[in-house]
N, C-alpha and C positions, 0 to 999 in steps of 0.2 A: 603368411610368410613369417620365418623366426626371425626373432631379433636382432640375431648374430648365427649368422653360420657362414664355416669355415667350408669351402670345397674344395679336395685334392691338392690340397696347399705342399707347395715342395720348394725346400729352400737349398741354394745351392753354395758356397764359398772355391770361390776361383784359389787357389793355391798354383805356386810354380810346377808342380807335379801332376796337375790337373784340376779339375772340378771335383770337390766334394759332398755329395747330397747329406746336409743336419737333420733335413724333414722330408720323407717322402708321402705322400697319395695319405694327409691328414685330412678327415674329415668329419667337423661336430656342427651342433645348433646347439642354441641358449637362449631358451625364452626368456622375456623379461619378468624379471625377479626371483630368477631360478640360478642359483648355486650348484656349482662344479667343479670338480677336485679334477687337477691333473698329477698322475703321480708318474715315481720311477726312479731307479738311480741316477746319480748323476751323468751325465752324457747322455740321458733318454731322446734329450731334445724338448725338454719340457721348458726352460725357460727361452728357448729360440723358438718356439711355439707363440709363447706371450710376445715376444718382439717384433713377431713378424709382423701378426693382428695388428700393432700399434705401427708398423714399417718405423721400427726403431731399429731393424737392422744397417751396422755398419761393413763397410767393404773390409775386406770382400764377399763378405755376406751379402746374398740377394733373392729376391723372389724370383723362382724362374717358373712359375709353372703355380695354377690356380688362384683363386679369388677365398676375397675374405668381406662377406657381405654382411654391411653395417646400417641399418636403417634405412634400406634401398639403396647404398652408395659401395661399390667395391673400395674397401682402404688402400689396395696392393694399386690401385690406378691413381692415386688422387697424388698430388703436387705436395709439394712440404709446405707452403702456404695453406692450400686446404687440408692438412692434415693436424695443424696446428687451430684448426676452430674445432678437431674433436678431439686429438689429445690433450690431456688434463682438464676439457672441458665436459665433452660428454661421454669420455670413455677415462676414467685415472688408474696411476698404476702405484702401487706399493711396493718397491724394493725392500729385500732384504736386509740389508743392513743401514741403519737410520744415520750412523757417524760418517758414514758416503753419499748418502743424500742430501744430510742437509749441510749448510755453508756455515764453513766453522769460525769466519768474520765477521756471519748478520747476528741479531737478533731474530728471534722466532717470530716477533712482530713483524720486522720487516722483509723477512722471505713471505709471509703471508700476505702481507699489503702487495707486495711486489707481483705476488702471482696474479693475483686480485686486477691489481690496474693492467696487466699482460694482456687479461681475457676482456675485460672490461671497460667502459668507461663510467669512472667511479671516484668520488673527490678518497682525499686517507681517510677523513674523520669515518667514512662510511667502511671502507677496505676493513678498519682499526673495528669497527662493532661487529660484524661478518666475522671477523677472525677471533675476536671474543667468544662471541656463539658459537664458531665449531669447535673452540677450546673445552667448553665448557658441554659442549654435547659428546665428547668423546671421554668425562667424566673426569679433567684436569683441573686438578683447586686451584681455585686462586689464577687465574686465569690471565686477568691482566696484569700481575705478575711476572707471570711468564712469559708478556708480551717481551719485556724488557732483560728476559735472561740470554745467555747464548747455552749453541748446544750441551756444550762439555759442563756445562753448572747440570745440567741435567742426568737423571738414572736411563741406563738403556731402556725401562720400558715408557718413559715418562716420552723419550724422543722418537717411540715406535706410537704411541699417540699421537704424539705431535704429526705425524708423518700421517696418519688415516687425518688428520684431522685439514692437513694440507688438499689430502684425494678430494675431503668434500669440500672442498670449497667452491666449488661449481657446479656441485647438484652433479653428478654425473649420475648415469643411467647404468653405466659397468664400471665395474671396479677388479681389476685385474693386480692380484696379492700376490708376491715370489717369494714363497717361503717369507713369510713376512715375521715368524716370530724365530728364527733361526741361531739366530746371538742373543736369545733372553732364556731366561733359565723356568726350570718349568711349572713355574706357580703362574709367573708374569705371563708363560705364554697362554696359557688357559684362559688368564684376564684378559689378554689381547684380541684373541679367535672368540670370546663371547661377547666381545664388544664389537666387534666385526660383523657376528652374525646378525645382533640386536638390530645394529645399524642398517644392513642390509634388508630384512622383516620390515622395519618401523618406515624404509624408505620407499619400500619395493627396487631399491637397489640390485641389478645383476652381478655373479661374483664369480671370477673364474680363481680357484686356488690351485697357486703350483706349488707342489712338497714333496719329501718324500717318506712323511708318515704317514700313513695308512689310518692310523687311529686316528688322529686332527680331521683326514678326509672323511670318517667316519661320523664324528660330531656336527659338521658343520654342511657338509654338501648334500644333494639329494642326487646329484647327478658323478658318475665318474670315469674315467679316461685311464686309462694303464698305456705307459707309451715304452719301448724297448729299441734302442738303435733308429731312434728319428721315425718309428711307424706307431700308430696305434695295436693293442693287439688285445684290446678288452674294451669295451665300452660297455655302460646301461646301467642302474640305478644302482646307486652306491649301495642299498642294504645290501642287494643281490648279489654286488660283486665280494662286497664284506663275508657274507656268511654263508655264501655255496658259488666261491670264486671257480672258474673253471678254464682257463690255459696256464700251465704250471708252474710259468713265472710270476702270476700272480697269488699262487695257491705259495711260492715260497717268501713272498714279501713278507703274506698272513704271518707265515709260519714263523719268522724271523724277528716280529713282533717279543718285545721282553715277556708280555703275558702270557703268553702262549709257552714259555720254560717253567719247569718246574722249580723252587729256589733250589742253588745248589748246583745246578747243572748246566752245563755251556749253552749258550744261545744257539739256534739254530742259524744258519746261511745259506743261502747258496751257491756252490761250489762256484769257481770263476770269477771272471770278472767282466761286464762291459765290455764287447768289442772296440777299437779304434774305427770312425766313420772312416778310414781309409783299408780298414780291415773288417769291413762287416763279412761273414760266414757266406755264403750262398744259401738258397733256400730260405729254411724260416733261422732266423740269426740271433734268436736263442739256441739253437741245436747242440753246440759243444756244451752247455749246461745244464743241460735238459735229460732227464731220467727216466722219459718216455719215449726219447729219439728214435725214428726210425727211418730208414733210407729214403723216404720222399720228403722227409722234413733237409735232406741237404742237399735236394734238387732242385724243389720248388717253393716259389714264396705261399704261404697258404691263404685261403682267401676265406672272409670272413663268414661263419655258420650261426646262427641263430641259436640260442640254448638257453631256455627260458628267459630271460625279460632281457637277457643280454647278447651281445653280439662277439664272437671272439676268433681271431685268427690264429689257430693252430688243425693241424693236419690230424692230431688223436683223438678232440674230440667231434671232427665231422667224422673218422670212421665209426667213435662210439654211437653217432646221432645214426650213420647209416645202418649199422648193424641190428639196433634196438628197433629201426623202424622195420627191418627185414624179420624180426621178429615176430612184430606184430600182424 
């Protein structure tokens, strides 16, 4: 049994206009100690993905439809009492931005102690050493030092450590990162995602990463997800999808990539933009952007084709897969 898998997870937001689906028929696994990039534009659904898993969804957001199985336990059933002995305990999550996480009245010492005694029963003196250590394992000088700063005395990336340095304080088993290095600039974020990785290696730590760079996904995960209007539409090991990506929205991410332009010459993109989930297309809903469209891509949803080590839903490449096999 995997550690984590997600089945046909669909999440739905009640609106006065009706019901609108963020996530339809998502479905992955994650072994323990295994790393996973979810990617996509904004609005893919990729961080209403992460929230579901932890049923950190708010109203009118809601699970309407599959399980999210966590160490024998569905999370999408459990009670907010029992959800709360595996949130920030054996499942932590990394937000984005560190000056909205952390509380800009405590000291870093005492959101730590605080979380500490939440999960635990545990005197401060011991809270206070605990939080030393993760300080100091996430490579922060001076450590008890910083017990005693507040956030704003600190650099963005010094409070995007403090923030992993929060995740472990409970030993958790996953660790689920939202664009975690998104407001730091790009030397810090490099230090960040290899301290992340380190961590995760040296712990057997599981890692789900949500982004929407393609190259971070590239460094740090073994596994990867492409998600487009709240569905999956690529899944299987990230070299694979990195270097001979195959449904077109993923081949224009690649493409759209700074290195991938010559100096000198405009970036690549792709045409469009993101449906509205009140306006997703029929059929497969990439379609109005898509360069390989063809009339059953705006009738029917496509359903997932195997194509070497990966899994992908579009409609051109199961006719290429049928074609070549008629070939043969």
């Amino acid at each position: 049994m995997s550690f984590l898998r997600v089945n046909n997870l669909e999440v739905t937001f009640e609106l006065r206009s009706g019901g609108v689906q963020a996530l339809s028929d998502v479905s992955f696994s994650l072994e323990r100690g295994e790393r996973l990039g979810i990617v996509g534009e904004s609005g893919a659904g990729k961080s209403v993905a992460a929230f579901a898993i932890l049923n950190l969804l708010s109203r009118p957001g809601r699970i309407t439809a599959g399980e999210v199985m966590f160490e024998g336990q569905d999370l999408a059933k459990l009670t907010p009492k029992q959800m709360r002995t595996i949130r920030g305990n054996r499942i932590a999550m990394i937000f984005q931005d560190p000056m909205m996480t952390l509380n800009p009245v405590l000291t870093v010492g005492q959101q730590m102690v605080e979380c500490l005694q939440a999960h635990r029963q545990i005197s401060q003196k011991d809270a206070c050493t605990i939080a030393i250590r993760k300080l100091r394992q996430v490579q922060i000088p001076s450590p008890e030092t910083r017990m005693d700063q507040y956030p704003h005395e600190l650099s963005g990336g010094m409070r995007q450590r403090i923030i992993i340095a929060i995740a472990l304080l409970m030993d958790p088993v996953l660790i689920i990162a939202d664009e975690p290095t998104t407001a730091l600039d790009v030397t810090i974020q490099a230090e960040i995602m290899d301290l992340l990785l380190d961590l995760c290696e040296s712990n057997n730590v599981g890692l789900i990463l949500i982004t929407h760079d393609l190259g971070v996904v590239s460094q740090v995960t073994e596994k990867a997800i492409v998600m487009y209007a709240g569905r999956i539409i690529e899944i299987g090991p990230t070299k694979e999808i990195i270097n001979d990506a195959q449904h077109p929205y993923t081949q224009g991410l690649i493409k759209a990539l700074p290195q991938q332009t010559l100096p000198g010459h405009r970036l690549n993109q792709i045409p469009g933009s993101m449906p509205s989930l009140q306006g997703i297309p029929a059929g497969c809903a990439f379609n109005p952007r898509c360069d390989f469209v063809m009339d059953i891509c705006k009738q029917t949803l496509p359903e997932f084709t195997a194509s070497g080590g990966c899994s992908v839903a579009c409609h051109m490449v199961k006719v290429m897969k049928d074609q070549a096999r008629q070939e043969d």
